[in-house]
Structures are given as C-alpha cells and as structure tokens.
C-alpha positions in Angstrom: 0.0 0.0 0.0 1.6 3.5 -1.5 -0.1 5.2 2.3 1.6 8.6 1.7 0.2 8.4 -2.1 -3.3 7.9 -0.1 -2.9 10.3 2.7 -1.4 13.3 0.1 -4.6 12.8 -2.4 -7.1 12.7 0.5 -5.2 16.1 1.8 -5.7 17.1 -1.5 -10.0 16.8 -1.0 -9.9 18.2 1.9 -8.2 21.1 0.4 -10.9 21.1 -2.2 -13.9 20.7 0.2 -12.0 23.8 2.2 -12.7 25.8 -1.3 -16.1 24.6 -2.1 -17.3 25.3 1.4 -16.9 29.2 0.4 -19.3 29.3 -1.9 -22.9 28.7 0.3 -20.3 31.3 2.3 -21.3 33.7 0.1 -25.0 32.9 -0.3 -25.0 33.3 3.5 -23.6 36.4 3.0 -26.0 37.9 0.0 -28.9 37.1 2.5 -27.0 38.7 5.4 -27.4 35.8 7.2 -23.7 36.4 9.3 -23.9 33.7 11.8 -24.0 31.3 9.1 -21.1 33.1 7.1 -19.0 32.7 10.5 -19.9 28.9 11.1 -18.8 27.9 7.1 -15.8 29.9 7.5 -15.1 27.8 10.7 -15.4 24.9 8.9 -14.0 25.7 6.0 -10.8 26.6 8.2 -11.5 23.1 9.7 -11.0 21.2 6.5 -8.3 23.5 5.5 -5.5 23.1 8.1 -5.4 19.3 8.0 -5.6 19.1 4.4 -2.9 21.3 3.9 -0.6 19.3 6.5 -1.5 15.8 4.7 -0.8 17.1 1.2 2.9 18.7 2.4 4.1 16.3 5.0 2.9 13.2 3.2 4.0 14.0 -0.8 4.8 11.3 -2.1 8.0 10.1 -4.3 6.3 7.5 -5.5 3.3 8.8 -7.2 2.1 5.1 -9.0 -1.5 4.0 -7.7 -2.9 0.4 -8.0 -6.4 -0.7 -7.1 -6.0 -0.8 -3.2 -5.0 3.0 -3.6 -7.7 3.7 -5.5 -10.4 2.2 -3.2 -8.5 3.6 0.2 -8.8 7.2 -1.2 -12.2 7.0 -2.1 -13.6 5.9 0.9 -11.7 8.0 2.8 -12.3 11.0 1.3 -15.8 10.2 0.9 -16.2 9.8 4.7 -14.0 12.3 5.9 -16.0 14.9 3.3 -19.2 14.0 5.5 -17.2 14.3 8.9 -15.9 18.3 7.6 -18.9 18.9 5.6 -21.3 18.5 8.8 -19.9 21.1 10.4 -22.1 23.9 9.2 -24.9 22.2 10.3 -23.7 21.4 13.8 -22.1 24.8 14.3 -24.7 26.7 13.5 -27.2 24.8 15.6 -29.5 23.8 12.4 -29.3 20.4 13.1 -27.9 20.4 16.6 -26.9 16.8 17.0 -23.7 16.2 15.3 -24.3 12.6 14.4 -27.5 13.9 13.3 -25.9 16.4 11.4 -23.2 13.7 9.8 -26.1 12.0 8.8 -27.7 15.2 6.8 -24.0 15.6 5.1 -23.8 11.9 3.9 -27.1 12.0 3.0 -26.0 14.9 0.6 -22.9 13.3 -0.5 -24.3 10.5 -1.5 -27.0 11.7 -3.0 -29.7 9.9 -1.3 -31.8 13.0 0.2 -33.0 11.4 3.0 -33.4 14.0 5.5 -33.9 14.3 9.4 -35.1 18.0 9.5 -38.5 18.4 10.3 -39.1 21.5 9.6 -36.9 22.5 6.4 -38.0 25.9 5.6 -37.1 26.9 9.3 -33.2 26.5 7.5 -31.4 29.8 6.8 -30.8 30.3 2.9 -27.0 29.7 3.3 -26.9 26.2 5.1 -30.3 25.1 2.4 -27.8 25.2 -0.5 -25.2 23.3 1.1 -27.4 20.7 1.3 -28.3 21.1 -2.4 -24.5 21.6 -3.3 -23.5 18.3 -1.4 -25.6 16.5 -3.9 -24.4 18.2 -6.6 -20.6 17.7 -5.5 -21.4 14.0 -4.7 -23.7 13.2 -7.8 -21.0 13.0 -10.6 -17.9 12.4 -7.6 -15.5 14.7 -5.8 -12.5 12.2 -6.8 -13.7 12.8 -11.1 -14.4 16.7 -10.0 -10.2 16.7 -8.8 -9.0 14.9 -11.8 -10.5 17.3 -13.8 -8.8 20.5 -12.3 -5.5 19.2 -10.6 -2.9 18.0 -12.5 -1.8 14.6 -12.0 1.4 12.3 -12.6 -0.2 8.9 -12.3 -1.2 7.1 -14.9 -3.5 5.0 -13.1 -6.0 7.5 -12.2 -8.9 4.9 -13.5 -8.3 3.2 -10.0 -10.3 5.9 -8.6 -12.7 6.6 -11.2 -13.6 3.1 -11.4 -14.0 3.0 -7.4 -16.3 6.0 -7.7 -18.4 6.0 -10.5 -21.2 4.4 -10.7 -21.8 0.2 -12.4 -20.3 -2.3 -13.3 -17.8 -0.7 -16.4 -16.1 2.0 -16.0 -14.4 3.3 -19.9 -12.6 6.3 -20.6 -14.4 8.7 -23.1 -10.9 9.8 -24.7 -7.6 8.3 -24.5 -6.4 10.7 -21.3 -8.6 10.1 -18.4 -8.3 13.7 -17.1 -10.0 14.6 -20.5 -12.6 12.2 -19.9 -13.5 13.9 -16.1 -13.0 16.9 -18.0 -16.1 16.1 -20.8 -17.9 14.6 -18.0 -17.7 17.9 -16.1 -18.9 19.9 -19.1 -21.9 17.6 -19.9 -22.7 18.1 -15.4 -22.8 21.3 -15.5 -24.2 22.3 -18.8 -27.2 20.0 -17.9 -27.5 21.9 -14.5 -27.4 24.9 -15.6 -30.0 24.4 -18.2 -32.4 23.1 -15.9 -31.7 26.7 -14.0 -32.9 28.6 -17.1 -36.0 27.0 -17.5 -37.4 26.9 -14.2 -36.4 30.5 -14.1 -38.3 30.6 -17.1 -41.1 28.8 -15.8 -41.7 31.2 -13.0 -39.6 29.5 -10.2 -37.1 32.2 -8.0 -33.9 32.3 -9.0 -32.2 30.8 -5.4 -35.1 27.9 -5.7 -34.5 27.2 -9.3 -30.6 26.7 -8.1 -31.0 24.7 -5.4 -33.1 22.4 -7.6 -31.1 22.3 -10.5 -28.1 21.3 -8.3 -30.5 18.3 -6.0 -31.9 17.4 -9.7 -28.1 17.0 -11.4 -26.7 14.9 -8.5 -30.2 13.3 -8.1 -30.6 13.8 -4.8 -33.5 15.3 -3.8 -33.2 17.9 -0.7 -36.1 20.0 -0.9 -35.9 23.1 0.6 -40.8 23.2 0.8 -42.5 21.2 3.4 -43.9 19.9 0.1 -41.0 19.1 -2.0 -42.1 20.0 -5.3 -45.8 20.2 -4.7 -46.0 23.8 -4.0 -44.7 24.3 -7.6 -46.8 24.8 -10.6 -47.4 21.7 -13.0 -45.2 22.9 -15.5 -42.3 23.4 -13.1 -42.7 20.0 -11.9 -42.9 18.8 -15.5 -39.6 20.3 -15.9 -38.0 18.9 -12.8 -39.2 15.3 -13.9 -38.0 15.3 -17.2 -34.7 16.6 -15.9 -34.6 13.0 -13.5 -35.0 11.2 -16.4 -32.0 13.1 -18.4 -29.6 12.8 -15.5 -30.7 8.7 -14.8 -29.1 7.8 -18.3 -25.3 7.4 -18.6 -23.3 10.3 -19.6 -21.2 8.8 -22.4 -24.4 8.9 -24.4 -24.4 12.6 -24.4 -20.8 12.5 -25.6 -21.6 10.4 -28.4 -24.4 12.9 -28.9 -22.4 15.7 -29.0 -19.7 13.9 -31.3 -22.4 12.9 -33.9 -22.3 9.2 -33.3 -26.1 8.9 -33.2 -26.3 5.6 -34.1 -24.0 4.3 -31.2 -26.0 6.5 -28.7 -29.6 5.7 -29.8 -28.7 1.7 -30.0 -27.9 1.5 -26.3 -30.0 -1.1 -25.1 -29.6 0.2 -21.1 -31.2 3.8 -22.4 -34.5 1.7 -24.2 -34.5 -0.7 -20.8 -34.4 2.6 -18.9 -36.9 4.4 -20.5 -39.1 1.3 -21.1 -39.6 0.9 -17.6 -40.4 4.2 -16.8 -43.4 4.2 -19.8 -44.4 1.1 -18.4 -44.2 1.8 -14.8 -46.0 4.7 -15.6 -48.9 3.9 -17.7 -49.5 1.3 -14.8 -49.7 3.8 -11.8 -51.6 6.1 -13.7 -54.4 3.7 -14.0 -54.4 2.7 -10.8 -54.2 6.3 -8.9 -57.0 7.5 -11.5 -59.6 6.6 -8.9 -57.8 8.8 -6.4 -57.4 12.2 -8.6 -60.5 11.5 -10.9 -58.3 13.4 -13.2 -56.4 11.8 -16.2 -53.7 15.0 -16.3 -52.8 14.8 -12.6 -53.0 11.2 -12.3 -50.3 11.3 -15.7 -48.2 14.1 -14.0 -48.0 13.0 -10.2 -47.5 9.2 -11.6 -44.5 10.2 -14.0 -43.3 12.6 -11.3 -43.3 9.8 -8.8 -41.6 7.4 -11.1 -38.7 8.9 -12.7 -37.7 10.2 -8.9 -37.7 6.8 -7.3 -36.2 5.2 -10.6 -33.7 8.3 -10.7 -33.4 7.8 -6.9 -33.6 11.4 -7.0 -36.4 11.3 -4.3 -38.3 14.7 -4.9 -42.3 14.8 -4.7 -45.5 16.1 -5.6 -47.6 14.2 -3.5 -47.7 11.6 -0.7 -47.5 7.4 -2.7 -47.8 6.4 0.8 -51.5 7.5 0.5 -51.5 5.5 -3.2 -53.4 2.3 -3.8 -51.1 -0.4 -2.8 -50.2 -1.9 -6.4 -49.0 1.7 -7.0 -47.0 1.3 -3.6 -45.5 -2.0 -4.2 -44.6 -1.3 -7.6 -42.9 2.3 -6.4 -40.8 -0.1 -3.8 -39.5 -2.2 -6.5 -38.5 0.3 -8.2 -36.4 1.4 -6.0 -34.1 -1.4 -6.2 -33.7 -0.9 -9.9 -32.1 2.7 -10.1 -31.1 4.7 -13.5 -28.5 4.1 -15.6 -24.8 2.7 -15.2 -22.5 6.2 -15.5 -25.5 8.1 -14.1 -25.6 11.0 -11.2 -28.4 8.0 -10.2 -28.0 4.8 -7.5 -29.8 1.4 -7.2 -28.9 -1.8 -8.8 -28.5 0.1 -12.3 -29.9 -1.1 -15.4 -27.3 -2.4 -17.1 -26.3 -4.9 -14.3 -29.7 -6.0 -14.6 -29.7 -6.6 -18.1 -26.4 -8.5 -17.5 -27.8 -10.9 -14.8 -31.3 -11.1 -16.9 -29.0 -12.2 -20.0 -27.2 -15.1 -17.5 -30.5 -16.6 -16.5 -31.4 -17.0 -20.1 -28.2 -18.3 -21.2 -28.1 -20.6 -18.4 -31.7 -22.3 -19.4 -30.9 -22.8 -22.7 -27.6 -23.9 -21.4 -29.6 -26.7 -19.7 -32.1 -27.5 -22.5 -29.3 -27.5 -24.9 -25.9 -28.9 -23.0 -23.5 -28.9 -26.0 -24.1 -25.4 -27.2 -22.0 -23.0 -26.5 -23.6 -19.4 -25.4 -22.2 -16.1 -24.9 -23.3 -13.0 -23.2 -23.6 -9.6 -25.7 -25.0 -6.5 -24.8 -25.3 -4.0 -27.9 -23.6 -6.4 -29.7 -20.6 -6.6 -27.8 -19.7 -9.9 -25.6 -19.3 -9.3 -21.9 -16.2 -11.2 -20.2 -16.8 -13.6 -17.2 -15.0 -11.4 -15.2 -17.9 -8.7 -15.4 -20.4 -11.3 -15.3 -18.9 -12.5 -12.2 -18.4 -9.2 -10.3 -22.1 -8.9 -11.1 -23.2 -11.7 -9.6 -20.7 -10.9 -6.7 -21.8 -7.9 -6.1 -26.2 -8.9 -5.9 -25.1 -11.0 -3.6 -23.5 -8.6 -1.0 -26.0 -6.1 -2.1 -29.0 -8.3 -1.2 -27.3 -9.9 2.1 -26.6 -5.6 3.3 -29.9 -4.5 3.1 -31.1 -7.3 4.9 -28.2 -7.0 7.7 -29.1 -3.2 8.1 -32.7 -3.9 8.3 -32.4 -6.5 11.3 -29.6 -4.0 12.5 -32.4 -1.4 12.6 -35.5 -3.4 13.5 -35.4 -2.8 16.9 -36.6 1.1 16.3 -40.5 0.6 17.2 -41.5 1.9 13.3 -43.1 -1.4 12.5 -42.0 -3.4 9.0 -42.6 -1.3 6.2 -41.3 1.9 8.2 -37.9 0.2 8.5 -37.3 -2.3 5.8 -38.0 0.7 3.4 -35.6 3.1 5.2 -32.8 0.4 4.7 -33.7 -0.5 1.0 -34.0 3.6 0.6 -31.1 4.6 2.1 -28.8 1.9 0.7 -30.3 2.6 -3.2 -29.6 6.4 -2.1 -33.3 6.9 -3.1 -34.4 8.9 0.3 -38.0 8.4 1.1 -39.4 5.5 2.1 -42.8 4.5 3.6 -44.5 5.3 6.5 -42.7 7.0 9.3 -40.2 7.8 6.9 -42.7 8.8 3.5 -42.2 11.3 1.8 -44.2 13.5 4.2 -42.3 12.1 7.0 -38.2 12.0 7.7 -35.7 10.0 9.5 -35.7 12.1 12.7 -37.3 9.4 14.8 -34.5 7.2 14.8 -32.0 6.7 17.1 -28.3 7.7 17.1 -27.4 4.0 16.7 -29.4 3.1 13.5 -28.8 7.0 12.0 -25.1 5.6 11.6 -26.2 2.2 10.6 -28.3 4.3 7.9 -25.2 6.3 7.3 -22.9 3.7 6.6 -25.4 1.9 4.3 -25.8 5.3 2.4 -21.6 5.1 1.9 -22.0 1.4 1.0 -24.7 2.2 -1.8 -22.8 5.3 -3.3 -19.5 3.5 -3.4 -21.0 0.4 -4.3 -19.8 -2.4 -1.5 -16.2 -2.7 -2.8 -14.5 0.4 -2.2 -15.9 0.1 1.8 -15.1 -3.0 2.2 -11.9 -3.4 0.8 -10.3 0.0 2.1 -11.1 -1.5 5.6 -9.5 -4.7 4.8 -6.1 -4.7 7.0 -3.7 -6.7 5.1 -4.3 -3.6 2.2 -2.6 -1.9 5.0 0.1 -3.8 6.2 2.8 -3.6 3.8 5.7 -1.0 4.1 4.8 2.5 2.2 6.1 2.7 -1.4 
C-alpha cells in the first residue's frame, strides 16, 4: 500500500472541500445571514488546516497507484468529506446533534436526500444550498471533480474513477482520463445549468430554481418546501421530472451525442431498458391512482413525477404514494431497487447490471435445455467477459445480504416493517423516502443515534457500491511497508 500516495490525495479533497465550502459562504452572506457566514468559515478553516498538512508532510516520491489505492482514497475522502462537511450544520445549531448532522452531510454526499429535518424551511438560505451543493458535488464524484482541475502524474488515475463511478464498467471517453473527467464535467454542468434557465423561465425564483437544478443534477432530492415539489406549478414540476430522467441515463451517451455518433448512442440497449420501464411503470400507476385524482392530467403528472424520482433515486415529490393504492405502492418499492443508468448522477442496482444478470439466467436455461451449445453474453452487440459477469453476480449477492443486515440491524426502532425495511432499501439505493414514518411527508428524525449511523454507513456502501468500503477496511491492504 503507497499510504503517503493515499494520505497526500485525500489532503488534496480536503483542500478542495475547504474551497467549495466558500461558496454557500457567500449565499450566507447575500442574505446577510452572518452567523452562518462565521460557522462555514469555521469549517472551512476546519478542512483546510489538515488538508494542507497531509498534502505537504505526506507528498509522495512515488506517485504510481494500484487498485488498493484507489479504493483507500475513495472511501476515505468520501467519509471524511461527511465528517468536515457536517460542520455547518452542527455549528450553526441547524441540526444540533452532530451525528445527526453527519447524517444530513452523507445523506447529501451521496446523493440519497434522506433527510432528518423536520421542519426544512425553518433552515437559513446559506446552510439550504449546502445541502443542495452536497448532492451536486457528490452526484457525478468529488475524486472525477479533482482529476478534472489538478494536474496529476499517475497514470492510473482509472483506479479511482472506477472505485467512484457508478456500475459495473467504467471506460474512458478519450484516450487521457483527465479529458474524460473533464467532458464529464462539461456535460454536469451544462445540464444543470439548463435546468436553471427553465425553471427560471417557468416562474420559479432564482435561489429555488438553483437549489433544484443542483438536487436534480446529483439526483438527490433535498427539498428546501414542506412539500418538495408540490407547492410548484405543474409545468415546473414537468420540468423537474424530465430533468430525473435526463440525469438517470449514462453520460457517455451525451458525448456520443455531442460527437455525432447517433447511431452508437440511440442503440444502447440500457437507455430503451431505462426508459421502457419508466413508460411502463408509468402507464400502470396512472391507471391505478385515477380513482384517487378523478383526473387523467394529474394522475399522468403525479404518476410520471413519482416514477422517474424513485427510478432516478432522485427522491423529490408532488404528492404523498404512501396515501396511493397499494399496487401503485409496491410497484414504487421495486422500483427502488432498480435505479437509472450505469455512468448516471443516479443509484440502485442500475440497469445495465440488470440486463447483465437477466442475460445469465437466459443463457443458463438454454444452457440446460441445450448442453453442448455453446452461449455467450452480448449486450449491444458486444460480448461481456466472465470477469464482469462475475463481479455482477458478486456484487447482488453482498447487495442483497446488506440490506437485509441493516434492516435487522435497525428493526429494533419501534416503526413497525414497512417503516424500516424501506428506510434500509431507501437509504442503501440512495433513493431517500421510504414509507410510512419515513414517507415522503415524514423524515428520519425518529431514529435513534445508533441506526442513524447504521443508515449512514449503508448510504456510503450504496454510493460507493460495496467494494470500495469493504476493501479500504480490509487490514492486510494496510500492512505492507509505504512505497
């Protein structure tokens, strides 16, 4: 293990989360809100001073980075960007339990939205778009965002991008992989600030449509209404949805967009999967809430609404699906297992790793009906190698065996069993609401500080998916004598 390599690029974030942490500084500031500007420059200052130290005392000669380094920095940063990044709420006695408040910050990070506040709009302006900024930060990665604006020497940056993004391939865009953060960047933020312009268009204020753009690009989901989106009018949440569904599909379709290579881009059989589902899940719930609107328009609207947040796992709302028929309910909870796109701001399984263990069963039957044939396993046209098709298996297995060990872990909490096994499926597919106590008129508040960081660490688990966690932790990565 290269430890000073880890140690100097995890400095390195924290210098980075230091800089970021100025910016809801200023929107503290523009709403003379100066108790708030004092508690992010304290934390700012926080982040700053030992990020600083790592990255000087800890430079490393050797600058080469392998798999273990890759995972180890992730996770690291990732956790240690909560522990820094809570500190604006805790100082300024927003959310005045600190574990409470690490929750919030992970929460954000990880783009998952669950929230514990339950009164949001009691918030001051300055710490409501940190929220909103963590997700934006954490939606496309913190690790892809330093790639793309510090140089590096390594050549084996992919380590990290393939510990951070999202699925179960990760494949560079260009030849240099601090172009491809680069392009990834571009496509993030143009997005965003689209979505900006058109709510501003549509009538919403400018530090709402902001907030929103930014929980709608990382697919998060912090509202800043007691509502979420239901205050809004129909076309703004028209807006908002269609925007879930843009940042749900991977992002190296846009670049194939933008580089003319329609016919690569518009064959993807993950997008037509993607979208299918969200027609079909769609159609389905309209029906069945049409007896509760007696209207075909906002039975169409709240149904799409609701589905391409919960596929999205962006988690905003314009009405309460706990109230919903239960076939709308139980088909909203399976949805949350399935997530948006591989390469996506969105969590969950993902599509394509779907498609990919859909694929096995089949070959397997016909494996068994017809024992000398020889199968293999193409998506798009191109095969996928055992070692994918393992990893994919691997990982349904550790995914299903976590949310089961986080809801026993949490079943103690008197919430009853749809209360708590949908908190752990929620928080682990970074989807936020669940049902019940924890709906999406309800929050996480009522928990204890025991299964808030059970919740927390299943958050981690989801963004990262499993591997990075698990094998940063593992101590024989540490063992060896620094490179």
């Amino acid at each position: 293990m290269n430890r000073r390599m880890v140690i100097y690029r995890v400095g390195q974030i924290l210098e980075l989360e230091a800089a970021l942490l100025l910016i809801p500084l200023a929107v503290a500031a523009i709403y003379f809100e100066w108790k708030i500007v004092i508690c992010f420059v304290v934390s700012a200052a926080a982040a700053l001073v030992p990020g600083v130290l790592m990255r000087l005392i800890f430079k490393p000669d050797n600058q080469m980075m392998y798999a273990k380094e890759g995972f180890s920095i992730v996770t690291l940063a990732w956790i240690l960007l909560s522990v820094f990044g809570a500190l604006p709420f805790f100082l300024s006695r927003e959310i005045p339990n600190y574990i409470d408040a690490f929750f919030e910050t992970v929460s954000g990070f990880t783009t998952t939205g669950a929230s514990l506040v339950p009164d949001v709009e009691r918030l001051s302006h300055g710490i409501l778009f940190w929220r909103s900024f963590t997700h934006w930060i954490g939606g496309m990665g913190i690790l892809v965002l330093i790639m793309a604006i510090v140089p590096t020497d390594s050549g084996r940056s992919m380590h990290i991008m393939r510990a951070e993004m999202p699925g179960p391939v990760v494949g560079k865009l260009v030849p240099k992989l601090k172009d491809t953060a680069k392009i990834l960047y571009f496509i993030y933020i143009a997005l965003t600030i689209l979505e900006t312009v058109i709510l501003l268009i549509g009538g919403m204020p400018l530090f709402d449509s902001i907030v929103h753009a930014l929980g709608t690009a990382g697919t998060g989901g912090y509202g800043i209404k007691g509502d979420s989106i239901g205050g809004y009018n129909h076309f703004l949440q028209w807006v908002i949805a269609v925007f879930m569904v843009l940042f749900g599909i991977n992002f190296n379709l846009y670049y194939l967009l933008i580089m003319k290579k329609f016919n690569a881009a518009l064959k993807n059989t993950e997008l037509w999967l993607f979208l299918g589902m969200i027609v079909v899940s769609t159609t389905v719930i309209t029906a069945d809430i049409f007896k509760v609107y007696g209207n075909f328009g906002d039975s169409l609207r709240n149904s799409f609404f609701q589905v391409t947040s919960i596929m999205s796992t962006t988690g905003y709302s314009t009405a309460d699906f706990d109230k919903w028929p239960v076939l709308s309910k139980d088909l909203i909870f399976v949805l949350m297992f399935v997530g948006g796109c591989a390469g996506s701001t969105a969590g969950g399984l993902k599509i394509s790793r779907i498609l990919i263990m859909a694929k096995t069963v089949i070959n397997d039957i016909r494996q068994q009906l017809h024992p000398r044939s020889v199968t293999s396993l193409k998506i798009d046209g191109k095969p996928v190698d055992k070692n994918t098709i393992h990893r994919v298996s691997t990982y349904f297995l550790l995914y299903i065996f976590i949310i089961v060990a986080v809801f026993l872990l949490i079943s103690f909490e008197p919430f009853g069993f749809e209360t708590n096994l949908s908190a752990a499926v929620s928080c682990f597919n970074n989807v936020g609401p669940g049902f019940a106590v924890v709906g999406p008129a309800g929050n996480y508040s009522a928990y204890s500080d025991f299964s808030t960081i059970i919740l927390s660490i299943a958050m981690l688990l989801g963004r990262l998916e499993i591997f990075p966690l698990i094998l940063a932790f593992n101590p024989s990565n540490w063992v060896n004598k620094n490179k």
